[in-house]
C-alpha positions in Angstrom: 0.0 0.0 0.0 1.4 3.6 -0.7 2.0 5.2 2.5 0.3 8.5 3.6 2.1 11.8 4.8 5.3 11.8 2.8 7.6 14.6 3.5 7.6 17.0 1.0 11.7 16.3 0.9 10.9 12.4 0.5 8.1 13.5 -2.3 10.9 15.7 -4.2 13.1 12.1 -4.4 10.1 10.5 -5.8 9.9 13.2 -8.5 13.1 13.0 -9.4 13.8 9.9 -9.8 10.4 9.6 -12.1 11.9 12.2 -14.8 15.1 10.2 -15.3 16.1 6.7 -15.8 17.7 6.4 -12.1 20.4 8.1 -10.7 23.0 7.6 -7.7 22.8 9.2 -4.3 25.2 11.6 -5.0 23.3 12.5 -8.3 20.1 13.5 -6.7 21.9 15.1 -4.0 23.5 17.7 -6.6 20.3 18.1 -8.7 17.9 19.0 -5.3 20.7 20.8 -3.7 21.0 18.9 -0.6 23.0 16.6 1.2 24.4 13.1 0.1 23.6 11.6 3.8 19.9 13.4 3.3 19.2 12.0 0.2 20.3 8.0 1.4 18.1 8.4 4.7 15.2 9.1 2.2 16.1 6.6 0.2 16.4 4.0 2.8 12.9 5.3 3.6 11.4 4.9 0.7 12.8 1.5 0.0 11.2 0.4 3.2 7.7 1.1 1.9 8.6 -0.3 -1.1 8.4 3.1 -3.3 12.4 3.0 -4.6 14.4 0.2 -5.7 18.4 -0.2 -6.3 20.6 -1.6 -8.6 24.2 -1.9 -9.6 25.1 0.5 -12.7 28.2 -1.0 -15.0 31.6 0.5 -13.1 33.7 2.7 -15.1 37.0 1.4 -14.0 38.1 -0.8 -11.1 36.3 -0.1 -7.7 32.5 -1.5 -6.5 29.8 -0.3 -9.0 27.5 2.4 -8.3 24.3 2.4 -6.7 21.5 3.4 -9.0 18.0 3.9 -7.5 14.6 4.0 -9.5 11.2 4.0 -8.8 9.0 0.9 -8.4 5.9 0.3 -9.8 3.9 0.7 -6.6 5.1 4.8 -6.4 3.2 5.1 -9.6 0.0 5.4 -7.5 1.8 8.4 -5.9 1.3 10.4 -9.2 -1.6 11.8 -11.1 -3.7 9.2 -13.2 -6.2 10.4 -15.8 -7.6 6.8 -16.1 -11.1 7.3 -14.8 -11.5 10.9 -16.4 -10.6 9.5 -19.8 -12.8 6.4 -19.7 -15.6 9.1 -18.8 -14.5 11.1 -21.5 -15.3 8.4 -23.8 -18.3 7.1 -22.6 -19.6 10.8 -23.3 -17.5 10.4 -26.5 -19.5 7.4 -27.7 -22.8 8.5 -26.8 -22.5 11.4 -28.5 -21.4 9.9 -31.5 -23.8 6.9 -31.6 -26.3 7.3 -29.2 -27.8 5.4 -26.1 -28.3 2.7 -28.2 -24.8 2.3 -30.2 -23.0 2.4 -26.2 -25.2 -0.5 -25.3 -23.5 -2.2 -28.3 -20.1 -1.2 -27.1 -21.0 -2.7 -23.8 -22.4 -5.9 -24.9 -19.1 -6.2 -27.5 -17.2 -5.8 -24.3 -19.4 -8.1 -22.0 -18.4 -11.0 -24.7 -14.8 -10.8 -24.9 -15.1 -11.0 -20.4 -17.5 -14.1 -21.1 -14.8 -15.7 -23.5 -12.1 -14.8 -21.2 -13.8 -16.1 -17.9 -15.1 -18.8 -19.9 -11.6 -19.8 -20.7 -10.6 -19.3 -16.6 -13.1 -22.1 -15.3 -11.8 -25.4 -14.5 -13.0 -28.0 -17.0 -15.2 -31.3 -16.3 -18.5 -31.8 -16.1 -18.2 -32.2 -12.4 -16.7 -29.4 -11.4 -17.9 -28.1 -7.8 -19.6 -25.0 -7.3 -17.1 -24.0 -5.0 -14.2 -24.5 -7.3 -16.3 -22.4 -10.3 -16.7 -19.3 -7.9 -13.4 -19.4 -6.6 -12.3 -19.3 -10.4 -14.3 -16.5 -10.9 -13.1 -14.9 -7.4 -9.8 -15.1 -8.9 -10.7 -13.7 -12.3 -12.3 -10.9 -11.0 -9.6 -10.0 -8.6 -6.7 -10.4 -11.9 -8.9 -7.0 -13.1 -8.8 -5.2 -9.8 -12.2 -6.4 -7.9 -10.2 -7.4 -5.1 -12.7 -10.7 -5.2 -13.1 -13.9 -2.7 -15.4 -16.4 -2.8 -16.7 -17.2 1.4 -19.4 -20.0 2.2 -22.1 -19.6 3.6 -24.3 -22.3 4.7 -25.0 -24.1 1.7 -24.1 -20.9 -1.0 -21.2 -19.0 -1.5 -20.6 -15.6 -1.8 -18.9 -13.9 -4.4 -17.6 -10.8 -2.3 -15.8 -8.1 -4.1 -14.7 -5.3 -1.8 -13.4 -2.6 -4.7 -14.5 -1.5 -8.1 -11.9 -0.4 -10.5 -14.6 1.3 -13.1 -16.8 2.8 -10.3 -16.7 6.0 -11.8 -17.4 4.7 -15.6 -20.1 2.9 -14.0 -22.0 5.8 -12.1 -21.6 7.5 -15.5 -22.9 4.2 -17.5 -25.5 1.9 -15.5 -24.9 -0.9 -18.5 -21.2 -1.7 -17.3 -23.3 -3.1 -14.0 -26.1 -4.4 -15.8 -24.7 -7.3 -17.4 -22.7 -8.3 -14.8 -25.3 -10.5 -13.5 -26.2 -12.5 -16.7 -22.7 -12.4 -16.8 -21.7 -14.4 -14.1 -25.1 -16.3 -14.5 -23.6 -17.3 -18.2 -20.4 -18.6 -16.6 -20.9 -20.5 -13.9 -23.6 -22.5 -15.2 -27.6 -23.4 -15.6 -27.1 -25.3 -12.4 -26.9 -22.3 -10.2 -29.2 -18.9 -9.5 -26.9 -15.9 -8.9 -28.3 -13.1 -6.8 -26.7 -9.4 -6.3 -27.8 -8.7 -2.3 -25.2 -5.7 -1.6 -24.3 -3.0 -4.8 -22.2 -0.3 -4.1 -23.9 1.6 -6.8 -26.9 1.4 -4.3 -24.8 2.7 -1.3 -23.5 -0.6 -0.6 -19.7 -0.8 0.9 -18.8 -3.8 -1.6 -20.9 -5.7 -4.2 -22.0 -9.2 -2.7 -23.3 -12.1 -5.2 -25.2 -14.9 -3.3 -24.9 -18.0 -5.5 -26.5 -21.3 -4.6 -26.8 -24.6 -6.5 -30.4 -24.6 -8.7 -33.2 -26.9 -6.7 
């Protein structure tokens, strides 16, 4: 998780090192006009939560190599991300373009490549368990940023999914939501009745599927 309440002189490390390849201690100590000593104690910091990363640049000459420090993946959450804005953009894009009716047909093109995809995710054999079909799906769902588990309960399971990567495309666009239930219905089988009971759309914390075995 990216920490909270970086130091403004920890946050200038972070921008540095994201407008160059990666650069030595004693680099960013000369380009931010501090210290050597300051710059490693950030550093050390940073690498701590995870944020900077070192390695060994080539030696020029005999002596150890340098230490080169660069950014990780997880410090790119610390910069801005236009994701959601653009996905909105579009949305308003399309409908403009091609009306209510021509998004529904960009949402239902995009509903069948996640059935072929989630198809293509389920273990195979006619007798697979329920429980081995949500906890496929669990896992699906949580490869796109759902942050899904599948829990029992009683004789169902729950399909529990305690984020929403597109919850601002889908406050714009009710149709990303709306197939998700024939969705999951279409995967998992005729054997079994899916149920939404908790939708964060509605005010919900997390979206909660309730699926049981048809009787």
């Amino acid at each position: 998780m990216v920490p909270t309440g970086l130091t403004d002189a920890k946050r200038r490390v972070l921008e540095r090192l994201k407008r160059v390849d990666g650069a030595t201690a004693s680099e960013l100590a000369a380009q931010l006009g501090v210290t050597e000593t300051g710059v490693r104690q950030h550093l050390d910091a940073l690498e701590q939560h995870g944020l900077v990363q070192r390695s060994a640049r080539p030696a020029e000459g005999r002596g150890r190599p340098p230490v080169t420090w660069s950014l990780t993946s997880l410090a790119t959450g610390l910069f801005p991300d236009r994701h959601g804005d653009l996905t909105l953009e579009l949305l308003d894009a399309i409908r403009a373009a091609v009306g209510d009716a021509g998004l529904d047909q960009v949402i239902d093109a995009r509903a069948g490549r996640q059935l072929r995809a989630y198809q293509a995710a389920m273990p195979a054999g006619p007798d697979v368990s329920l429980r081995r079909r949500v906890g496929a799906l669990a896992r699906q769902r949580s490869a796109e940023g759902y942050m899904a588990e599948a829990r029992p309960d009683g004789d169902d399971l729950l399909l529990v999914e305690h984020h929403c990567p597109v919850c601002s495309a889908a406050t714009a666009c009710a149709g990303l939501c709306r197939g998700e239930l024939e969705l999951f219905r279409s995967v998992l089988g005729d054997d079994v009745v899916v149920e939404r009971t908790q939708h964060l759309m509605a005010g919900d914390p997390r979206c909660v599927y309730r699926v049981r075995t048809r009787r």
